[in-house]
ZAVEXZA-875332 format. One line per 5 residues: number of its first residue (from 1); their letters; for each residue x, y, z of N, C-alpha, C, O. Coordinates in Angstrom, 3 decimals. Each point is the difference from the previous one (the first is absolute). Last residue first. Layout:
<pts>
NUM) A) X,Y,Z,X,Y,Z,X,Y,Z,X,Y,Z ~ ...
</pts>
This chain:
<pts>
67) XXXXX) 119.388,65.114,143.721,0.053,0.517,-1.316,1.248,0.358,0.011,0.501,0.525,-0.995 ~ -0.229,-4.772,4.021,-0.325,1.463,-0.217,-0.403,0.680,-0.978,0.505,-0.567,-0.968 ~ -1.871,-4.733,2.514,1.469,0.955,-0.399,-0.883,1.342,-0.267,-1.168,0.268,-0.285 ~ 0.018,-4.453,3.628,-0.131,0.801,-0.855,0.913,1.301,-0.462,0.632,0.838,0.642 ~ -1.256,-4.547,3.264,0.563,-0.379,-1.263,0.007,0.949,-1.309,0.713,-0.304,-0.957
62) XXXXX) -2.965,0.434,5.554,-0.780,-0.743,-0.890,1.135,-0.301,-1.460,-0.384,-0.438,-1.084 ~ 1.909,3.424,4.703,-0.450,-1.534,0.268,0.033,-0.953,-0.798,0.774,-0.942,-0.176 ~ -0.115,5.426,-1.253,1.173,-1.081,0.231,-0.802,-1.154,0.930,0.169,-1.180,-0.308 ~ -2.919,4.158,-0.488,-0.106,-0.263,-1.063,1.506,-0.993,-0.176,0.123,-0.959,-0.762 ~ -1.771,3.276,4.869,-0.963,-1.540,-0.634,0.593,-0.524,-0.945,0.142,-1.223,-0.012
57) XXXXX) 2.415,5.138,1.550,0.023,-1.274,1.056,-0.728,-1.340,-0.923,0.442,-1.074,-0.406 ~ -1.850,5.157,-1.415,1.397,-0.391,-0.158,0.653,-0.872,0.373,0.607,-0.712,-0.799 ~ -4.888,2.444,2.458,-0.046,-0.148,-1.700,1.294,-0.763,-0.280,-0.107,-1.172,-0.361 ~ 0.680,3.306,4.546,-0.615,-0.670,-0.214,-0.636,-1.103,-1.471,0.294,-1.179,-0.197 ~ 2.216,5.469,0.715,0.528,-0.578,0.493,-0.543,-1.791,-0.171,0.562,-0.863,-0.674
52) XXXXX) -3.239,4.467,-0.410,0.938,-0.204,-1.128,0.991,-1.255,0.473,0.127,-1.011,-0.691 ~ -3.037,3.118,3.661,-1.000,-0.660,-0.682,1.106,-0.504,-1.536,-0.358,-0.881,-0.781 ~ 2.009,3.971,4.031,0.008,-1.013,0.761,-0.483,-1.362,-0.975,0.564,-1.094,-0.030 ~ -0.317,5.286,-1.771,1.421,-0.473,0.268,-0.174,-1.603,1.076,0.719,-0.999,0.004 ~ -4.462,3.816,-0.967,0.328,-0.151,-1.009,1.024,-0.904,-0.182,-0.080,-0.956,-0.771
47) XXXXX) -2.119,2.198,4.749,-0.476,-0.736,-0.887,0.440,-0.101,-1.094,-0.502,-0.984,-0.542 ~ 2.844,4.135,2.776,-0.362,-1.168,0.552,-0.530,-0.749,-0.390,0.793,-0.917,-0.215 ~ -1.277,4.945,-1.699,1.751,-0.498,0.159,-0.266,-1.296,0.769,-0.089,-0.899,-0.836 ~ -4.008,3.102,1.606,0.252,-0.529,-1.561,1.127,-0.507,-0.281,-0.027,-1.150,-0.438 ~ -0.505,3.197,4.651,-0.790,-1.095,0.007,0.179,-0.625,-1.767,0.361,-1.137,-0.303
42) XXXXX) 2.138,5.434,1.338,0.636,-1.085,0.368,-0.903,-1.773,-0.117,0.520,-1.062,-0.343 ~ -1.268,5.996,-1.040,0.199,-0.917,-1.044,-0.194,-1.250,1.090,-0.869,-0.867,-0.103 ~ 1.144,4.986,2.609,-1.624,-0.863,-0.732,0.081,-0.710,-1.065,-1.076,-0.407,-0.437 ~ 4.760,2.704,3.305,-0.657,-1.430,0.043,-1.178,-0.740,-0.442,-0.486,-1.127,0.096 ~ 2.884,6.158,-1.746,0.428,-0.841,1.342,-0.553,-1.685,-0.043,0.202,-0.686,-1.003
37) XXXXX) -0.432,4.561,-2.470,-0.948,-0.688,0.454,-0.291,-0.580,1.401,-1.031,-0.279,0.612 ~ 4.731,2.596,-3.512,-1.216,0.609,0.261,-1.476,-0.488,0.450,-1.053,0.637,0.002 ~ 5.567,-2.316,0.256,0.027,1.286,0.542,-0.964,0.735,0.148,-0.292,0.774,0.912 ~ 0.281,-6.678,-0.627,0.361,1.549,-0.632,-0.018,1.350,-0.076,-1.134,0.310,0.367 ~ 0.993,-6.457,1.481,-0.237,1.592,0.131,0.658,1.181,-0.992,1.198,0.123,-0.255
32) XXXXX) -1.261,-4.978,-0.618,-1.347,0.199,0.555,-0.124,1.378,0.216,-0.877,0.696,-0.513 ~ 4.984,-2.727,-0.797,-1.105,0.325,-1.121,-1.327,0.488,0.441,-0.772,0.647,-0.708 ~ 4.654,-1.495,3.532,-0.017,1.177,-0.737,-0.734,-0.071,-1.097,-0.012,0.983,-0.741 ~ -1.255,-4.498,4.344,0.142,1.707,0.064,0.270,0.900,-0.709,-0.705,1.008,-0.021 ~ 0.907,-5.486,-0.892,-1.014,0.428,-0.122,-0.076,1.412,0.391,-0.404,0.934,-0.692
27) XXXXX) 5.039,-2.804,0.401,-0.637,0.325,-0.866,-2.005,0.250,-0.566,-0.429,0.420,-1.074 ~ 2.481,-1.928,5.473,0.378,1.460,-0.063,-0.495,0.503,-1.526,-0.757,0.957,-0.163 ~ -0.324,-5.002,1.810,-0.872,0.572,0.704,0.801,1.595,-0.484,-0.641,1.050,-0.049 ~ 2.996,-4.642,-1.518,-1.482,-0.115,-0.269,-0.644,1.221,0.607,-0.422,0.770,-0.863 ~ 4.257,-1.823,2.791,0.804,0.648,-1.282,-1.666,0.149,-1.188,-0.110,0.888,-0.845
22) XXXXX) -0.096,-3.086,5.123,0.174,1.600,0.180,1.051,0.346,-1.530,0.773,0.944,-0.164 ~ -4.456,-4.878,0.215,1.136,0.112,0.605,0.133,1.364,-0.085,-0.775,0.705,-0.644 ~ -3.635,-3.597,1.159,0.686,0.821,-1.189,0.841,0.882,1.016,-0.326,0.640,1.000 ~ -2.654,-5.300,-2.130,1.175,0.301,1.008,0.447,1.622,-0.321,0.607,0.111,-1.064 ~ -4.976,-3.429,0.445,0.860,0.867,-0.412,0.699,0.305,1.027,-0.302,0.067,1.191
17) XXXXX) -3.394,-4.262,-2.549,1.173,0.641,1.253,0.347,0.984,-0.658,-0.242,-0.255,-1.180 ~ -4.531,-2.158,-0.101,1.697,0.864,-0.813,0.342,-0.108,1.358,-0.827,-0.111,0.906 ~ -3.942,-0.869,-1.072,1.000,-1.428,0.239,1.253,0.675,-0.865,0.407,-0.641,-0.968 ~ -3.891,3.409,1.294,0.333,-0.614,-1.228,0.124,-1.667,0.356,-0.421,-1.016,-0.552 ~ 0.911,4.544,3.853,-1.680,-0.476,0.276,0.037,-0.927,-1.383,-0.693,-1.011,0.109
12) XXXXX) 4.557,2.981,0.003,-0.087,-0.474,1.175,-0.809,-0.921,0.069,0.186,-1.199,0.203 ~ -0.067,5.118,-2.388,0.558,-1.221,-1.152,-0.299,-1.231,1.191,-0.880,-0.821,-0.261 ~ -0.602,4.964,1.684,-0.825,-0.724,-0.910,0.538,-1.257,-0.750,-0.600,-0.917,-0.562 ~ 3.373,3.190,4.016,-0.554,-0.753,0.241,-1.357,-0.175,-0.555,-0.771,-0.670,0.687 ~ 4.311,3.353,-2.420,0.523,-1.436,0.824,-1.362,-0.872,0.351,-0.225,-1.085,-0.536
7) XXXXX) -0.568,5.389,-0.525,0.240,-0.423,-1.764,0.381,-1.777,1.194,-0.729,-0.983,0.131 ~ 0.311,4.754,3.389,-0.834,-0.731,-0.985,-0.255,-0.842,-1.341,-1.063,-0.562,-0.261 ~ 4.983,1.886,2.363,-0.735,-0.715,0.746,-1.021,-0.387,-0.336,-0.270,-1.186,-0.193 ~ 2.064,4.637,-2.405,0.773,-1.019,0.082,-0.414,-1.421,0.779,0.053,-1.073,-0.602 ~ -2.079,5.486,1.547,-0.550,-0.409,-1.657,0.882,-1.095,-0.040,-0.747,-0.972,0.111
2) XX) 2.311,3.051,4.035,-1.373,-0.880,0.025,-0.708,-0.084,-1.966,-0.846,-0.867,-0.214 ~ 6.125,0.958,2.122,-1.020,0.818,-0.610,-1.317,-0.766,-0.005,-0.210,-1.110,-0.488
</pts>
């Protein structure tokens, strides 16, 4: 999915790698698209889920505990 590609490679430009696996890439789909909307959530679902992902990664880096 090119919104997917795109989200990849701003992190990218970050200095991020993202990897996002097909069990990843499917749960963006069924949140992204919907009956009555079709795919115009999807750019937001992405940033959201991707940008969460992330956040998350750091925050176990950096040692930091969860709320």
């Amino acid at each position: 999915m090119i919104v997917i590609g795109e989200e990849v490679e701003r992190y990218r430009k970050m200095g991020i790698e993202l990897v996002v696996d097909s069990e990843n890439l499917e749960m963006l789909i069924r949140k992204g698209i919907t009956k009555a909307l079709g795919a115009r959530p999807m750019k937001r679902t992405v940033q959201k889920y991707l940008g969460d992902m992330v956040r998350e990664r750091m925050k176990n880096a950096r040692g930091e505990k969860p709320f």
